[in-house]
N, C-alpha and C positions, 0 to 999 in steps of 0.2 A: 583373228588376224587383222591387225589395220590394213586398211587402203590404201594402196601405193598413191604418190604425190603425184598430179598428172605436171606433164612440163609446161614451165610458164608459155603462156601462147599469146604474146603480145609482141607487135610486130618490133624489130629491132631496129624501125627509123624513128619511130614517136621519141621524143625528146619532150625533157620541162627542165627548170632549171632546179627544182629538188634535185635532179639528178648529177647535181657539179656543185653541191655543196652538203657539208655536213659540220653540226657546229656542236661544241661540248654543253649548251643551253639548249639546245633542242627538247622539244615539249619527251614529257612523260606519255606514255602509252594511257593515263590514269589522268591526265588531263583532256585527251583527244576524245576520250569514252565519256567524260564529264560534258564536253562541249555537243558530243552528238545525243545524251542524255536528255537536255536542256535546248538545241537548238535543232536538232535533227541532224540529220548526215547532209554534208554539204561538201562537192571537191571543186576548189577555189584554185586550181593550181589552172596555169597555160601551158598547155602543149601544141607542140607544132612537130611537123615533118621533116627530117633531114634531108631530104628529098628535094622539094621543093622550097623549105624553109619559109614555110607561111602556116595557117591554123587549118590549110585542106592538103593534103594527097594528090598526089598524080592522079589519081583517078577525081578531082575535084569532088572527094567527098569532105565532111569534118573531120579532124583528126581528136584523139582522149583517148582516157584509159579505156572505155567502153568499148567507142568505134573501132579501135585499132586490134581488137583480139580475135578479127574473123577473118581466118586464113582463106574465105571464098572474094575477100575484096583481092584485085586484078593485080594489086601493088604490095601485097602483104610480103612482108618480109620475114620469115621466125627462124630457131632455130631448126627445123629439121630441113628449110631450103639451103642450108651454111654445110649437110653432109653428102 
């Protein structure tokens, strides 16, 4: 039996601006695998807090995809605080 999917856990103030656009040239899956092949894995994007609307949190930490998935920071926002 597979593994249930756990729920995404990424707080729901992080913002980037991948997230207000999508374009019918957008890279292939088979070029992004290509580039982290040959250059390693690298995430170039800018995130920031809705919150505050700067690259820290209320709680003046950094905000990312990383930072932003630990529901013990003071400020985390996910879905199960929305039920």
């Amino acid at each position: 039996m597979a593994k249930p999917l756990n729920p995404l856990k990424t707080c729901l103030n992080l913002r980037s601006k991948q997230m207000f656009y999508e374009t019918e040239s957008s890279r292939s899956p088979e070029h992004d695998a290509e580039v982290e092949r040959l250059f390693g894995a690298c995430d170039t994007a800018v995130f920031w807090c809705q919150c505050t609307q700067t690259a820290r949190g209320p709680d003046d930490l950094v905000v990312g995809r990383a930072e932003c998935c630990d529901p013990a920071r003071k400020c985390f926002s996910g879905l199960q605080s929305l039920a």
